[in-house]
PDB file as gemmi writes it, atoms N, CA and C in Angstrom:
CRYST1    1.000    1.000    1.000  90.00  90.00  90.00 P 1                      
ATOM      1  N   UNK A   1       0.843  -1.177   0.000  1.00  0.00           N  
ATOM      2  CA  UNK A   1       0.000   0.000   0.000  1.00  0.00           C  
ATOM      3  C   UNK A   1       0.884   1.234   0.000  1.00  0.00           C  
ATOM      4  N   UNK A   2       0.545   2.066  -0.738  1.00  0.00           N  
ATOM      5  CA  UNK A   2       1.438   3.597  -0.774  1.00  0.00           C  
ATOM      6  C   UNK A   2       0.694   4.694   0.225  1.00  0.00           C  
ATOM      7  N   UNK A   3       1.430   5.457   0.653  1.00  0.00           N  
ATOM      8  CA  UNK A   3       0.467   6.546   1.184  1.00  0.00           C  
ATOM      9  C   UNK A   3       1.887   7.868   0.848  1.00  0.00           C  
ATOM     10  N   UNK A   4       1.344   8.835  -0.047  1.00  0.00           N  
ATOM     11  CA  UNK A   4       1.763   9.447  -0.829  1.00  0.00           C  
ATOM     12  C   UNK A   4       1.636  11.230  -0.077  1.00  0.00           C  
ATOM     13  N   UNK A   5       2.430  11.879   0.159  1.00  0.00           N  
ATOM     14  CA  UNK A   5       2.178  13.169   0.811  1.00  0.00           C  
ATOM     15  C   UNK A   5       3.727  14.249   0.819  1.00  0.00           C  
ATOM     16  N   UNK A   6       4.107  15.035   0.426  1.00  0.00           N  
ATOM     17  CA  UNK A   6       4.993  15.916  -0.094  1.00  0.00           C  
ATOM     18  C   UNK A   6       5.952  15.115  -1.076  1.00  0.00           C  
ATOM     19  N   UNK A   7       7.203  15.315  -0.734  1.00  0.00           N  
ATOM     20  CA  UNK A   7       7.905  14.484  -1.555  1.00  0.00           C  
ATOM     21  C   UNK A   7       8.029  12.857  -1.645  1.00  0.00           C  
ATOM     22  N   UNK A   8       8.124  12.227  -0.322  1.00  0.00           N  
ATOM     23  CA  UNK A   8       8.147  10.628   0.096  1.00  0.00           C  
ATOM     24  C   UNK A   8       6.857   9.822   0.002  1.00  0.00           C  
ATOM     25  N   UNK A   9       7.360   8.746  -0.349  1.00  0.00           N  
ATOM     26  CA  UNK A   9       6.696   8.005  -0.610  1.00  0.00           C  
ATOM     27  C   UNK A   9       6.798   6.905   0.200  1.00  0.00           C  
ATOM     28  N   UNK A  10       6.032   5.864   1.119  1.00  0.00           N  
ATOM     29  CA  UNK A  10       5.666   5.012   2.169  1.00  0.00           C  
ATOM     30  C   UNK A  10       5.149   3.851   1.799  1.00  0.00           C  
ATOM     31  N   UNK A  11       5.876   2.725   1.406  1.00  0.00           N  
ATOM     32  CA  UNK A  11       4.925   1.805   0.844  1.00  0.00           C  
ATOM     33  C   UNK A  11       5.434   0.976   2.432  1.00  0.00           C  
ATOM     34  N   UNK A  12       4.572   0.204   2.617  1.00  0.00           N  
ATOM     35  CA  UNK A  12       3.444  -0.635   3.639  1.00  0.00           C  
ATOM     36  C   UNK A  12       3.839  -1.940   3.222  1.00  0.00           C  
ATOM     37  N   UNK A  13       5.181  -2.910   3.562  1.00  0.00           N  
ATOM     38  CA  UNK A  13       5.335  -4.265   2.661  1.00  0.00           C  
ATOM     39  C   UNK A  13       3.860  -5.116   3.529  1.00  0.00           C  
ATOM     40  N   UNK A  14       2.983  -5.961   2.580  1.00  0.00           N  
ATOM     41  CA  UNK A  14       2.016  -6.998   3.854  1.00  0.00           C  
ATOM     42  C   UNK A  14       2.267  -7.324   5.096  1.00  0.00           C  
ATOM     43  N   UNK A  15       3.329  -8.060   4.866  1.00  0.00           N  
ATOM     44  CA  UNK A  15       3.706  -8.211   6.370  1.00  0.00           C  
ATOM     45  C   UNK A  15       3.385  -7.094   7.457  1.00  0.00           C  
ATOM     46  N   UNK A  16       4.107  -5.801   7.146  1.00  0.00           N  
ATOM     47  CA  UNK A  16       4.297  -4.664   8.483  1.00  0.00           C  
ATOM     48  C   UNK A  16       2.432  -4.473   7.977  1.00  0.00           C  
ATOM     49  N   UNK A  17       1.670  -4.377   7.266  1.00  0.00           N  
ATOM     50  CA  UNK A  17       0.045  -3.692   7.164  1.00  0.00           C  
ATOM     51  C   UNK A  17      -0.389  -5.293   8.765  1.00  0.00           C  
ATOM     52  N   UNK A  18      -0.286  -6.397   7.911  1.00  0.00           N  
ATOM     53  CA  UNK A  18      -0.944  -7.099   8.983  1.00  0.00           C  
ATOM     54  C   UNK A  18      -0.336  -7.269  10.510  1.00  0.00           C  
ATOM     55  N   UNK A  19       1.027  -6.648  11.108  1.00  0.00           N  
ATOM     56  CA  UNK A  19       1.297  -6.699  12.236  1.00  0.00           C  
ATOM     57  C   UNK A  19       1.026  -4.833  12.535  1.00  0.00           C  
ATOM     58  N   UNK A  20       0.491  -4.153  11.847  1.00  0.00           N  
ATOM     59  CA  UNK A  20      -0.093  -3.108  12.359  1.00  0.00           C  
ATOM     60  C   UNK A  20      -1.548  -3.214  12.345  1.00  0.00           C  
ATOM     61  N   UNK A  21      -2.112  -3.987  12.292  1.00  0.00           N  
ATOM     62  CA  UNK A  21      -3.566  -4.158  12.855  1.00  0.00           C  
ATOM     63  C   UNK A  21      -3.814  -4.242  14.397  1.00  0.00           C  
ATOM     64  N   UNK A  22      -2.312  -5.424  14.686  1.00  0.00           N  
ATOM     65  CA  UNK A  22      -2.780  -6.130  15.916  1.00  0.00           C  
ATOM     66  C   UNK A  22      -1.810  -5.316  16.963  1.00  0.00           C  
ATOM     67  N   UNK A  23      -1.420  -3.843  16.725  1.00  0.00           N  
ATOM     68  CA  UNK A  23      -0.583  -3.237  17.563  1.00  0.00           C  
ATOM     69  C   UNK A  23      -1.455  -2.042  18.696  1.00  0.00           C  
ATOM     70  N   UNK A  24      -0.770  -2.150  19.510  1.00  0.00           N  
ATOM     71  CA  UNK A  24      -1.733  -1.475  20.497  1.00  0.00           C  
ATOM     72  C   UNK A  24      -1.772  -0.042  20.414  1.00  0.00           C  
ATOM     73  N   UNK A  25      -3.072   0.358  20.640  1.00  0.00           N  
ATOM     74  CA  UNK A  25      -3.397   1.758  20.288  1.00  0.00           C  
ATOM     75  C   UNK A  25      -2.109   3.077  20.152  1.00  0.00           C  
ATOM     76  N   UNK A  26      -1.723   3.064  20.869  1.00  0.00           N  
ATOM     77  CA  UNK A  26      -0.624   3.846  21.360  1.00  0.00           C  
ATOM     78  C   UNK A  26       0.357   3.483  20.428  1.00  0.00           C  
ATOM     79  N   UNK A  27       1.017   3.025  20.189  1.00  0.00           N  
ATOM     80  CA  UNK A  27       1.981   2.499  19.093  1.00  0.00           C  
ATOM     81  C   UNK A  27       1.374   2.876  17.651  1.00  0.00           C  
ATOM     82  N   UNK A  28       0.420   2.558  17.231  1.00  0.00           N  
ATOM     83  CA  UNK A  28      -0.287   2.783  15.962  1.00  0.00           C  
ATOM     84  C   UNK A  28       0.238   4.118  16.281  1.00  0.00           C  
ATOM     85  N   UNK A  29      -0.624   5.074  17.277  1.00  0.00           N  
ATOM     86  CA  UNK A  29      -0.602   6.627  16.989  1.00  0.00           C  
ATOM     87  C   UNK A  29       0.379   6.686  16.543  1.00  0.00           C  
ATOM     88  N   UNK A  30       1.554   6.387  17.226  1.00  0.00           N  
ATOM     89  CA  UNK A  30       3.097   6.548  17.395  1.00  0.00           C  
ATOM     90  C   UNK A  30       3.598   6.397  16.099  1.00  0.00           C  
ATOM     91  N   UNK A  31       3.715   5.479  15.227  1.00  0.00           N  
ATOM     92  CA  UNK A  31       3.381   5.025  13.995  1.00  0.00           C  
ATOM     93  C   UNK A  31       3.041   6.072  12.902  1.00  0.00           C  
ATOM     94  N   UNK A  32       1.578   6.094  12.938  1.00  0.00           N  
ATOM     95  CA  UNK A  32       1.314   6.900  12.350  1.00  0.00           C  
ATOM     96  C   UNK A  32       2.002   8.637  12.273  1.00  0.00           C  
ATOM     97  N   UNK A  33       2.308   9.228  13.755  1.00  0.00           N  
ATOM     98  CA  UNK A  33       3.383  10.230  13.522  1.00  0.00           C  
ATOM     99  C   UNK A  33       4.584  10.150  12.988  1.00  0.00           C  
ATOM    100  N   UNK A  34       4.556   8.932  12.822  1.00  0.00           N  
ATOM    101  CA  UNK A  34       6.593   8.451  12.502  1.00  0.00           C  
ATOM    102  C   UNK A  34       6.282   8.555  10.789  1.00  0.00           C  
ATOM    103  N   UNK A  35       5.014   8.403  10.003  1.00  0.00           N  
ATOM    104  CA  UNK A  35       4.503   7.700   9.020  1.00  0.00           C  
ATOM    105  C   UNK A  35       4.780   9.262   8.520  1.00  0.00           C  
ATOM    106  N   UNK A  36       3.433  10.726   9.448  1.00  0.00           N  
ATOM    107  CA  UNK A  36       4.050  11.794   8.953  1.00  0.00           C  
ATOM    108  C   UNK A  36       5.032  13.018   8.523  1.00  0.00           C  
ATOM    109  N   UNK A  37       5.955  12.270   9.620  1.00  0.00           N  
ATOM    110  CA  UNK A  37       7.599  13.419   9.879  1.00  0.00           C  
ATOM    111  C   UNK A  37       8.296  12.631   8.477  1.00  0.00           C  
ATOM    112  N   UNK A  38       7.855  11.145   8.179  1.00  0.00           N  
ATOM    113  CA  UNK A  38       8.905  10.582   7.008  1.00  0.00           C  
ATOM    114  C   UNK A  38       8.048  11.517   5.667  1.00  0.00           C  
ATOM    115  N   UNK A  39       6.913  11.543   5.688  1.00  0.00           N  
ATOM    116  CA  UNK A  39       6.000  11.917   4.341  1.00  0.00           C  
ATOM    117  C   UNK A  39       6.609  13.554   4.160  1.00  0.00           C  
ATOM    118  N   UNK A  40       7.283  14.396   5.307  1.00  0.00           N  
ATOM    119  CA  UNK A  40       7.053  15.589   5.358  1.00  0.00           C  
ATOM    120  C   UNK A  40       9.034  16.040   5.511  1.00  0.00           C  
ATOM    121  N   UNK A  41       9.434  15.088   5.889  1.00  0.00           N  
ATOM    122  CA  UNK A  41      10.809  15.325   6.154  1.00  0.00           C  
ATOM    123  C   UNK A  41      11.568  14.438   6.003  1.00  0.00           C  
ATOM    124  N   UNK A  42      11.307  13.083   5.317  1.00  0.00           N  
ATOM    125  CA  UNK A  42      11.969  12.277   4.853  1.00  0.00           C  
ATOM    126  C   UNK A  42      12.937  11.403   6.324  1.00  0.00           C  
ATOM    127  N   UNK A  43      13.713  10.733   5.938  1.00  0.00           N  
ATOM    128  CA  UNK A  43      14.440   9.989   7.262  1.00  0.00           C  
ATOM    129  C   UNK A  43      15.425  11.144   8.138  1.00  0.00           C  
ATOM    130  N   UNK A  44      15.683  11.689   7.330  1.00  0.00           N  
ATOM    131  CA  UNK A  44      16.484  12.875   7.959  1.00  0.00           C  
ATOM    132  C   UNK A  44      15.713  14.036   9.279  1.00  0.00           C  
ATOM    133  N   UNK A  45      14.217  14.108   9.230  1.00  0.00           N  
ATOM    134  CA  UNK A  45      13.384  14.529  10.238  1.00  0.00           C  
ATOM    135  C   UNK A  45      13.353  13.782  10.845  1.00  0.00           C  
ATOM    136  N   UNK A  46      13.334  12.063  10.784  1.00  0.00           N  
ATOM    137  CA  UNK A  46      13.642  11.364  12.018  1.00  0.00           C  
ATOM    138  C   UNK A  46      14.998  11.854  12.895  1.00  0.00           C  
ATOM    139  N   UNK A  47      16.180  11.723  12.374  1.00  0.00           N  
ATOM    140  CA  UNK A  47      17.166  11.506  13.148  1.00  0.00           C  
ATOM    141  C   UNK A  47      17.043  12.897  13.811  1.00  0.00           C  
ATOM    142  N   UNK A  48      16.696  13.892  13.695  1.00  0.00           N  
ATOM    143  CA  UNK A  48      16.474  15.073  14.474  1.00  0.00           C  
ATOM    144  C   UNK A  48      15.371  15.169  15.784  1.00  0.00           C  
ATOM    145  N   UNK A  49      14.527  14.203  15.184  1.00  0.00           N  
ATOM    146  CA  UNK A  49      13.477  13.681  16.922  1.00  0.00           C  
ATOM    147  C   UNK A  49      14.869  12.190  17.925  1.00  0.00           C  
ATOM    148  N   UNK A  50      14.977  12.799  18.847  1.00  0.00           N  
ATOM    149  CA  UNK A  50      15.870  11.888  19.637  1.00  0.00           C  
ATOM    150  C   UNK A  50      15.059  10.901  19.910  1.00  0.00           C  
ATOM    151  N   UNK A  51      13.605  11.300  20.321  1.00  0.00           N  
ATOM    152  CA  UNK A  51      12.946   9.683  20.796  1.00  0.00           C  
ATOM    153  C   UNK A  51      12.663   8.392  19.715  1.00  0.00           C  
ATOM    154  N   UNK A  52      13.161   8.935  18.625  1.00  0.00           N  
ATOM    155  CA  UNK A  52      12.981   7.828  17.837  1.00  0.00           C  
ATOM    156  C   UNK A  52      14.152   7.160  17.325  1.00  0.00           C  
ATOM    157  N   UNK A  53      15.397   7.433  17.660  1.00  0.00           N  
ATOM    158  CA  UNK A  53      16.409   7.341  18.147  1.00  0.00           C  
ATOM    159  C   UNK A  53      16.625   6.551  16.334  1.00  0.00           C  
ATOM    160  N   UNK A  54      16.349   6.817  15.674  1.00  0.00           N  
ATOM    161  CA  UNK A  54      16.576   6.372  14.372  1.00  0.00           C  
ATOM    162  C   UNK A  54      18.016   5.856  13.820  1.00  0.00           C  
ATOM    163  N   UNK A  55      18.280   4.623  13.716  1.00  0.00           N  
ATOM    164  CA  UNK A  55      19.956   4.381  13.068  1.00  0.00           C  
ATOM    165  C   UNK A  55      19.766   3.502  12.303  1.00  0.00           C  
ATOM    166  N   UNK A  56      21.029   3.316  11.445  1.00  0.00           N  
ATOM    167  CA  UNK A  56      21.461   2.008  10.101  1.00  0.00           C  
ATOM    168  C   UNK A  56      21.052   0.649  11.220  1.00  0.00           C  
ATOM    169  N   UNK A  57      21.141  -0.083  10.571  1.00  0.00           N  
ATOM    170  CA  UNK A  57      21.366  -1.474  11.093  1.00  0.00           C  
ATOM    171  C   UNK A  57      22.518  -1.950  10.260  1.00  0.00           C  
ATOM    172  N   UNK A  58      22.914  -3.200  11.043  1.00  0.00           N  
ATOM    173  CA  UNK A  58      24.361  -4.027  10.459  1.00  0.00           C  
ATOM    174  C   UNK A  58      23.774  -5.415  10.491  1.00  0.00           C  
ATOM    175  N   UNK A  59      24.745  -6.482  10.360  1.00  0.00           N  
ATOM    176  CA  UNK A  59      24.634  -7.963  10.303  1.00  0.00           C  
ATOM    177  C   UNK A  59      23.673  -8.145   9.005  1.00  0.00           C  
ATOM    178  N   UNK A  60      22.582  -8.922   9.099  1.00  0.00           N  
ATOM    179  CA  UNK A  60      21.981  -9.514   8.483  1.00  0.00           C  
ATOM    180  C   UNK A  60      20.590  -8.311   7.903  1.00  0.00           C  
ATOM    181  N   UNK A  61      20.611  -7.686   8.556  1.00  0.00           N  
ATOM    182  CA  UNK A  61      19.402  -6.425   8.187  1.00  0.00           C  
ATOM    183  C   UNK A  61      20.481  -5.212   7.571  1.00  0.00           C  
ATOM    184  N   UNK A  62      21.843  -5.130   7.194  1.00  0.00           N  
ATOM    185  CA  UNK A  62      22.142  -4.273   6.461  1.00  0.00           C  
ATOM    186  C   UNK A  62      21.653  -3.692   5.370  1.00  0.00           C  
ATOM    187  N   UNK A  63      21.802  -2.300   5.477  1.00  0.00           N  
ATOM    188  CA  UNK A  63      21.253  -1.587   4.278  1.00  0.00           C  
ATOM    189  C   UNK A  63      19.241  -1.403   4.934  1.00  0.00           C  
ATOM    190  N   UNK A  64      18.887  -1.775   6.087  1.00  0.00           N  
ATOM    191  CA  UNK A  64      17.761  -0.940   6.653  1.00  0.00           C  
ATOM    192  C   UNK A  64      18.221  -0.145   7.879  1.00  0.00           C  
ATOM    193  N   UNK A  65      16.965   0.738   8.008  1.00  0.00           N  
ATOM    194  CA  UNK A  65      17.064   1.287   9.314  1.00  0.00           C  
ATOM    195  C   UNK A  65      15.846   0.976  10.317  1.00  0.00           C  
ATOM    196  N   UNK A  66      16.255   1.267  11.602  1.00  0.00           N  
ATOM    197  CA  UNK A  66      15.385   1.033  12.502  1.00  0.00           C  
ATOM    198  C   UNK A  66      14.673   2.846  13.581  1.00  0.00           C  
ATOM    199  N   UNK A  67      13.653   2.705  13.613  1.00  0.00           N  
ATOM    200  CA  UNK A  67      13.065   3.837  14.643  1.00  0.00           C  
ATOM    201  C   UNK A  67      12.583   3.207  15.608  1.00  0.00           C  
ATOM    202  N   UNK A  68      12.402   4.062  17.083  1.00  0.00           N  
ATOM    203  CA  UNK A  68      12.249   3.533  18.332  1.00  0.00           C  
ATOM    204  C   UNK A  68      10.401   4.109  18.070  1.00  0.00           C  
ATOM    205  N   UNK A  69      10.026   3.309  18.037  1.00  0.00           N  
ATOM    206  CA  UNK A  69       8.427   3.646  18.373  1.00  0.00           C  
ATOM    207  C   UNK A  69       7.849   3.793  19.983  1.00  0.00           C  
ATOM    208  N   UNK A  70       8.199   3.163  20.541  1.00  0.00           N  
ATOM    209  CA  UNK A  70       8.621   3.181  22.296  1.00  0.00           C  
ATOM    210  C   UNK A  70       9.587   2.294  22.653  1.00  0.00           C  
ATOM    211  N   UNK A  71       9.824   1.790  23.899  1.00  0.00           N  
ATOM    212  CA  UNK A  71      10.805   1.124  24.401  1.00  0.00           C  
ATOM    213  C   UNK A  71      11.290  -0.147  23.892  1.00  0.00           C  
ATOM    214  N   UNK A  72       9.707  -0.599  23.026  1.00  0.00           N  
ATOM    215  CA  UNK A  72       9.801  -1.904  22.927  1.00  0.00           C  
ATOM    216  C   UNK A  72       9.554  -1.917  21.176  1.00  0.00           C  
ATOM    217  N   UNK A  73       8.716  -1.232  20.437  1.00  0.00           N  
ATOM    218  CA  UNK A  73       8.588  -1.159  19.314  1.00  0.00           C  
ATOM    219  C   UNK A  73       9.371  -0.730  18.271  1.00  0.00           C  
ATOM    220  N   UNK A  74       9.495  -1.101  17.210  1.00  0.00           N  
ATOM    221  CA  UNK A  74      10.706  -0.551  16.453  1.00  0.00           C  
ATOM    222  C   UNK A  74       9.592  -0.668  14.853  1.00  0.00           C  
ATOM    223  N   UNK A  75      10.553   0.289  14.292  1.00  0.00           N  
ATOM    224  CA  UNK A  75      10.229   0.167  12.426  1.00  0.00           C  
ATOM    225  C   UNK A  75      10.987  -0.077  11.389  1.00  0.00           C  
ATOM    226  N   UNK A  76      11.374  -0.937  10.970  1.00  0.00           N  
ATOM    227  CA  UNK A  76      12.190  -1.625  10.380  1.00  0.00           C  
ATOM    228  C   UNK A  76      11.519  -1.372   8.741  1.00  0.00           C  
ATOM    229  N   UNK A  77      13.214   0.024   8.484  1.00  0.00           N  
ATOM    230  CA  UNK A  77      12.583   0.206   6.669  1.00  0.00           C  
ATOM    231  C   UNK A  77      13.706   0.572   6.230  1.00  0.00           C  
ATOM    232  N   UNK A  78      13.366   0.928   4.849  1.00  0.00           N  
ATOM    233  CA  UNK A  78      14.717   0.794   3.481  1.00  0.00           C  
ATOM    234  C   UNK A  78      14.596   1.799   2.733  1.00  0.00           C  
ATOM    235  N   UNK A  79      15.175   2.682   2.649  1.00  0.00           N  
ATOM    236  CA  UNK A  79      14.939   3.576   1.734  1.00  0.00           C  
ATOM    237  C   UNK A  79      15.605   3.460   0.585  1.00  0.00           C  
ATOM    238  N   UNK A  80      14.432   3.686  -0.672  1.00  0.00           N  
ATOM    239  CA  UNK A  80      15.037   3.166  -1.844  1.00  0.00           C  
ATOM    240  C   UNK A  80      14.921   3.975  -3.354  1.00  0.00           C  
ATOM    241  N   UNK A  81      15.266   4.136  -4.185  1.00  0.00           N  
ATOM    242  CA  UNK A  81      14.799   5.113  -5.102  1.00  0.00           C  
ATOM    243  C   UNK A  81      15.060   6.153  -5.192  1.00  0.00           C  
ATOM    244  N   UNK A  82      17.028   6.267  -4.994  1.00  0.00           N  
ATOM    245  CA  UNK A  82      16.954   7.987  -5.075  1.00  0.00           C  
ATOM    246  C   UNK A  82      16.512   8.583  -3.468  1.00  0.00           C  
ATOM    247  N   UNK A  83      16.583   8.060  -2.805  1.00  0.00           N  
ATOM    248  CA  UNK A  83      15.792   8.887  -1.108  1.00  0.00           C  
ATOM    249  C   UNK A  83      14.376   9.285  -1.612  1.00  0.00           C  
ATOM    250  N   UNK A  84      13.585   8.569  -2.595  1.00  0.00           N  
ATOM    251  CA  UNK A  84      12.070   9.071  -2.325  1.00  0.00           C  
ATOM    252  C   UNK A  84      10.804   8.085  -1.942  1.00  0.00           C  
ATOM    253  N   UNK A  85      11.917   6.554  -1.550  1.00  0.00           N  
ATOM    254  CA  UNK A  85      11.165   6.076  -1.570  1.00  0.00           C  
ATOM    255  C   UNK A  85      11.573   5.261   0.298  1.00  0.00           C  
ATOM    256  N   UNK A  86      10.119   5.003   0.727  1.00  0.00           N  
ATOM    257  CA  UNK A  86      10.493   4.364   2.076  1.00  0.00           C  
ATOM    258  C   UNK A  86      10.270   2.881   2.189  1.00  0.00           C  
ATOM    259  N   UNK A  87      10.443   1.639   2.064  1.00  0.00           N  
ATOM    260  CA  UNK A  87       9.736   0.358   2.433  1.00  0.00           C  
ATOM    261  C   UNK A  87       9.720  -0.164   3.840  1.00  0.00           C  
ATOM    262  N   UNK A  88       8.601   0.275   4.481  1.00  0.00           N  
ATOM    263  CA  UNK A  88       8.158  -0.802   5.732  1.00  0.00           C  
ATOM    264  C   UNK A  88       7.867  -1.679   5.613  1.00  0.00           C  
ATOM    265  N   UNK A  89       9.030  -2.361   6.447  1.00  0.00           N  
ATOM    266  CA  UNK A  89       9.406  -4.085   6.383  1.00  0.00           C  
ATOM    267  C   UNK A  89       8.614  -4.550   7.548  1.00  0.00           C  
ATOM    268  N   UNK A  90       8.850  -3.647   8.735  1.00  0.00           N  
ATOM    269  CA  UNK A  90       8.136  -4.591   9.959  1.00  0.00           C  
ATOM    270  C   UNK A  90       7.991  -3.621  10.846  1.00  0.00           C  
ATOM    271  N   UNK A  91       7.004  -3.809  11.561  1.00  0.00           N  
ATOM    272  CA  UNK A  91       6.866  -2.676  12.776  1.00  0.00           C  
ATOM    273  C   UNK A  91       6.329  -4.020  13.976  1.00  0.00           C  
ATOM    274  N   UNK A  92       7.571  -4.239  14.565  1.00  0.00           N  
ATOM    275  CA  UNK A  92       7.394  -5.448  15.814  1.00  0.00           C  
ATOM    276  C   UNK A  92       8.034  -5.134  16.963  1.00  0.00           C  
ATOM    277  N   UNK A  93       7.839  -5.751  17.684  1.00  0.00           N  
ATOM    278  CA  UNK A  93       8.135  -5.911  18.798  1.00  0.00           C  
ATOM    279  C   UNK A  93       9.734  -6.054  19.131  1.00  0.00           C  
ATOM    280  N   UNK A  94      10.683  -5.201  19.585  1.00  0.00           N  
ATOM    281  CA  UNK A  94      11.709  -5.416  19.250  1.00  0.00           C  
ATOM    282  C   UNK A  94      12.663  -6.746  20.311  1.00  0.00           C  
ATOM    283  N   UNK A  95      13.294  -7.430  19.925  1.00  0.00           N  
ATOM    284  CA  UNK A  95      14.026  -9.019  20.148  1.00  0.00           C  
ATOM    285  C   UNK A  95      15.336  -8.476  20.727  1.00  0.00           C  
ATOM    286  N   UNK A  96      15.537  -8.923  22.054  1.00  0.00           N  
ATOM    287  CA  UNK A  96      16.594  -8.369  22.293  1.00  0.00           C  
ATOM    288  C   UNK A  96      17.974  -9.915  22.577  1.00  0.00           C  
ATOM    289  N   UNK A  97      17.614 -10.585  22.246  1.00  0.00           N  
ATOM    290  CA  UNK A  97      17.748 -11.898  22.212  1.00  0.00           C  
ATOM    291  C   UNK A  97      19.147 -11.688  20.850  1.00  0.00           C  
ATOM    292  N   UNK A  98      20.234 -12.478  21.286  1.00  0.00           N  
ATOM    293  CA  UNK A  98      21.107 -12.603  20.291  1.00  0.00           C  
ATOM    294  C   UNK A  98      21.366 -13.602  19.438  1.00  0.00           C  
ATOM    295  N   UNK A  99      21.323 -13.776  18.302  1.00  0.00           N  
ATOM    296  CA  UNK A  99      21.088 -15.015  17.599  1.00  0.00           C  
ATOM    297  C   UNK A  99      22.108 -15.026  17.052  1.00  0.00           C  
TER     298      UNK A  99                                                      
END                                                                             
């Protein structure tokens, strides 16, 4: 799903649409603000909000990034296309577990 608003573009991979159904109210909101600072300021308005504490990832998720949705939630996406494009991969529960 796209959701389309200044320059960026937000596509929604299935996966992250059906684990944002079952996310708790508060997180959605959360979400959804994270959804408009990217539509309006691209990833770069993230890293300027500290609570979303936005960084690269390494190992096996190289080449995405992650945002802190709260303590426990994270958003796992890729920006692709020139910086106009965003792919949400997952918005879960974050694993603190080392594999």
């Amino acid at each position: 799903m796209y959701t389309v608003f200044g320059m960026w573009k937000i596509y929604e991979h299935k996966k992250a649409i059906k684990q944002l159904k079952s996310l708790p109210v508060e997180i959605a909101k959360r979400y959804e603000k994270w959804k408009d600072i990217v539509m309006m300021s691209g990833p770069e308005g993230l890293r300027e909000i500290k609570g979303f504490k936005d960084e690269s990832l390494s190992g096996e998720r190289k080449g995405y990034c992650s945002s802190r949705l709260n303590i426990q939630y994270r958003v796992i996406y890729k920006i692709e296309n020139e910086l106009l494009f965003v792919l949400v991969e997952k918005v879960t529960a974050h694993d603190y577990r080392r594999k």
